[in-house]
C-alpha positions in Angstrom: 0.0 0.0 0.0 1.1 3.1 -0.6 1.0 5.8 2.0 2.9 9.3 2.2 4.3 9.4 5.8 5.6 11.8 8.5 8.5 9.3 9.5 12.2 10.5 9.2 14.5 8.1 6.7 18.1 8.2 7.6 18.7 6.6 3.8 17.6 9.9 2.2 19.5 11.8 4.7 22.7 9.9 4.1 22.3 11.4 0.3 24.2 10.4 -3.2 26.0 13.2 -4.3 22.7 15.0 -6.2 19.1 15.3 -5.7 17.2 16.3 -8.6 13.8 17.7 -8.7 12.2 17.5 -11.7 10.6 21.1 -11.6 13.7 22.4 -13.2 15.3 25.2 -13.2 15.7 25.0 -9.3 14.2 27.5 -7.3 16.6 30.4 -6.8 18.9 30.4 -3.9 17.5 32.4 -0.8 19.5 35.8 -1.1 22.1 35.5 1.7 23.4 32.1 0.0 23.2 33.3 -3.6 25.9 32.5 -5.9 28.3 36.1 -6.8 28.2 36.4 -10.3 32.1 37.0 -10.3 32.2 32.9 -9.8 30.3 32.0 -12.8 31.6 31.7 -15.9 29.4 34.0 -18.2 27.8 32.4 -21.2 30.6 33.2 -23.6 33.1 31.7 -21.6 31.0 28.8 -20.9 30.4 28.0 -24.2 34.4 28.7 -24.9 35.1 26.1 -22.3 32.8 23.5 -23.4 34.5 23.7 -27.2 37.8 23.4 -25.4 37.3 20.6 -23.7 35.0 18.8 -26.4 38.1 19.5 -28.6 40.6 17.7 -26.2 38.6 15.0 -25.3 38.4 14.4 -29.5 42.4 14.9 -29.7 43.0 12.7 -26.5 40.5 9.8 -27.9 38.2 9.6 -25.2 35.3 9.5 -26.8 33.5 6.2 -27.7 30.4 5.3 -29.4 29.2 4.9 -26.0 26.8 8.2 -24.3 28.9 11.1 -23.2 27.3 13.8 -21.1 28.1 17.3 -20.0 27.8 17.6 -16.1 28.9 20.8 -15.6 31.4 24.1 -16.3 32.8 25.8 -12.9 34.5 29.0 -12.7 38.5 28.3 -10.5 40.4 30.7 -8.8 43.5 30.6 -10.5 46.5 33.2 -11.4 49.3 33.0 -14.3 52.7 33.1 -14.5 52.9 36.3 -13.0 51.0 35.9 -10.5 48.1 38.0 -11.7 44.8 36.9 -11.0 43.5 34.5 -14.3 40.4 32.7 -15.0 39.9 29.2 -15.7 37.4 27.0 -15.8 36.6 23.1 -14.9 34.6 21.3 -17.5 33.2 17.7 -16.5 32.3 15.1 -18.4 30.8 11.4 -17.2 31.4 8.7 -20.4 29.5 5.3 -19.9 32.1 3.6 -20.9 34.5 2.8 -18.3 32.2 4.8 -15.8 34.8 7.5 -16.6 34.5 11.1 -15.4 36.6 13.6 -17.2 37.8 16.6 -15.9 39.1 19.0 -18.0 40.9 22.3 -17.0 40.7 25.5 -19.3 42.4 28.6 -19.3 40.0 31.6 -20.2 42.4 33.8 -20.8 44.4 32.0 -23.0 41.4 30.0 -25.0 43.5 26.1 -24.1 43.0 23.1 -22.4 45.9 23.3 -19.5 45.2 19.5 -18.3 42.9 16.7 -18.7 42.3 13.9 -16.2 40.0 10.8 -16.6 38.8 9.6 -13.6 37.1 6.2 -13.4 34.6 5.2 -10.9 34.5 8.5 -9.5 31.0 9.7 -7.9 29.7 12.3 -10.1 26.0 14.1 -10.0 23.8 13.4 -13.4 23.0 15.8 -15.8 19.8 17.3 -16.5 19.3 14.9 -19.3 20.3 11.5 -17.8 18.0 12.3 -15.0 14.9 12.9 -17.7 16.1 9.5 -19.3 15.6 7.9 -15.7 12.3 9.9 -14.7 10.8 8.8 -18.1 12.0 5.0 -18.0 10.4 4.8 -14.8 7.3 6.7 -15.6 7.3 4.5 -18.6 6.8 1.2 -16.7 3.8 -0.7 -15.6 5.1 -2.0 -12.6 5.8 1.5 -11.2 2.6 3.3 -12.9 0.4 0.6 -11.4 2.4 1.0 -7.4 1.8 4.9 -7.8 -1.8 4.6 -8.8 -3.6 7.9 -7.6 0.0 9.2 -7.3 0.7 8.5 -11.0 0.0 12.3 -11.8 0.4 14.0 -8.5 4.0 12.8 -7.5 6.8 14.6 -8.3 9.8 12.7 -9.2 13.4 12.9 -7.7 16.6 11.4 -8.1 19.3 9.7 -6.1 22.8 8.7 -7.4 23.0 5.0 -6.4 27.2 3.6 -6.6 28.4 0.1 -5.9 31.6 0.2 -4.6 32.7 -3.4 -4.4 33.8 -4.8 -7.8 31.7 -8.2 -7.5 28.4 -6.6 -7.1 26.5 -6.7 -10.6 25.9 -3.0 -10.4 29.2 -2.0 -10.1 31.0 0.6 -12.8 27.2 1.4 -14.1 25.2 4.5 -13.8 22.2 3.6 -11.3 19.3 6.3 -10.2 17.3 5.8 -7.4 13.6 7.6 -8.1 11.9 9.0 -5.1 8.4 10.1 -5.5 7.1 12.6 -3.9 3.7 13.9 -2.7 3.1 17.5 -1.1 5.9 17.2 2.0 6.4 13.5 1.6 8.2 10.9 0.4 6.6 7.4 -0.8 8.1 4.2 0.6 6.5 2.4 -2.1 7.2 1.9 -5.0 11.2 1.6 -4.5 12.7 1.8 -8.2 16.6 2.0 -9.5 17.1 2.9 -13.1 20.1 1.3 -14.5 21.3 3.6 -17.5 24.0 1.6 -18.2 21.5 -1.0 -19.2 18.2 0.9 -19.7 17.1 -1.7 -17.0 14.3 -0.6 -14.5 14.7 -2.6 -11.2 11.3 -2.3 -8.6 11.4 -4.2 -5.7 10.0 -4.2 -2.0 12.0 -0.7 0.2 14.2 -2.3 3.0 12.9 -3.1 6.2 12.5 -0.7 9.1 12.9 1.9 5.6 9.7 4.9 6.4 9.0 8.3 4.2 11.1 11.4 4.8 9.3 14.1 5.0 10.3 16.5 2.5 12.9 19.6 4.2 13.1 17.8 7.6 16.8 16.5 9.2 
C-alpha cells in the first residue's frame, strides 16, 4: 500500500551526491546564500570552455560510441605566471564507458585546455538529461505506474545517485538512479525503483525493512 508518511529516513538523509527535482530550473537560492556572479563563468566563456574541452577529449581519444554527457562548467580561482589573477574553468564530463569522469581544466584567458584527467569510478551528479532518461524509464513502466496509482499524476519525481563500490556486485562501474516520488511534504516508501542507465534496466522491488517516508525539508 502506498502511504505518504511523517517518518524520518536516515537513507535519504545519508544522500548520493545530487538530488534532482524534476521542476527544473531549481528554485533560486534564498538571497544570503546566492551565488556572486564574479564565480560563474558567463555564457561566452562557458560555451568557450565547453568547445575546449569537447576538442581535447576528441584529440585525447576519449570518446566512444558509448553516451557522453556534460555535467557541468565551474569557474577556479586561479593566477598565471605572474601571478596576476587569471580565469579558468573546470569542464566535467561522465562517459558510460568505463564509468569514466573527465575533468578537463581550461584557461579563459588563453582559449586552451591546460590538463585533462579521466577519472574512473569517480561519484559524479547526473545531468539534466540523464535524469529525464531515468524519470521517463520509470514513468514509462507498468510496474511503477500501477504502485503509484492515484499518485501517478500527482507525485513529483526525484533522483538519487546510487554507486556500488565493491567490484563483484553486478551493479558495479554502471550508472544507477534511485527515483523518489514525492507527494506534497512527503516521500513514498513504495514503490522503490533503480534505473540502470548503463542497461536501460528498471529494477522495482519491495524498500528495505524498518525503511519509512522522509518528509520532505526535515533533518
Amino acid at each position: 500500500m502506498i502511504r505518504p508518511s511523517h517518518l524520518g529516513i536516515a537513507l535519504l538523509l545519508a544522500a548520493a551526491p545530487l538530488l534532482l527535482p524534476s521542476e527544473l530550473p531549481a528554485q533560486p537560492l534564498p538571497a544570503a546564500t546566492a551565488i556572486n556572479p564574479a564565480f560563474q563563468p558567463t555564457a561566452v566563456e562557458r560555451q568557450a570552455a565547453i568547445s575546449l574541452a569537447e576538442r581535447a577529449l576528441t584529440q585525447r581519444g576519449l570518446r566512444t560510441s558509448g553516451p557522453l554527457y556534460l555535467i557541468s562548467v565551474e569557474l577556479l580561482n586561479g593566477k598565471d605566471d605572474e601571478g596576476t589573477p587569471d580565469r579558468k574553468a573546470l569542464v566535467t564530463h561522465y562517459r558510460y564507458d568505463g564509468d569514466l569522469t573527465i575533468l578537463t581544466f581550461v584557461n579563459l584567458a588563453r582559449g586552451q585546455v591546460s590538463r585533462v584527467d579521466s577519472v574512473p569510478h569517480l561519484p559524479t551528479q547526473l545531468s539534466l538529461e540523464e535524469f529525464t532518461t531515468a524519470r521517463n524509464l520509470g514513468l514509462a513502466d507498468a510496474r511503477v505506474r500501477a504502485a503509484l496509482g492515484p499518485y501517478l499524476s500527482s507525485a513529483t519525481v526525484e533522483a538519487m545517485n546510487i554507486r556500488a563500490t565493491q567490484s563483484q556486485d553486478p551493479i558495479f562501474g554502471h550508472r544507477v538512479v534511485r527515483l523518489l516520488f514525492r507527494v506534497g511534504q512527503d516521500y513514498l516508501i513504495e514503490p522503490y525503483v533503480n534505473v540502470d542507465l548503463t542497461t536501460a534496466r528498471v529494477v522495482v522491488r519491495e524498500a528495505p525493512k524498518g525503511e519509512h517516508a522522509h518528509k520532505h525539508g526535515s533533518k
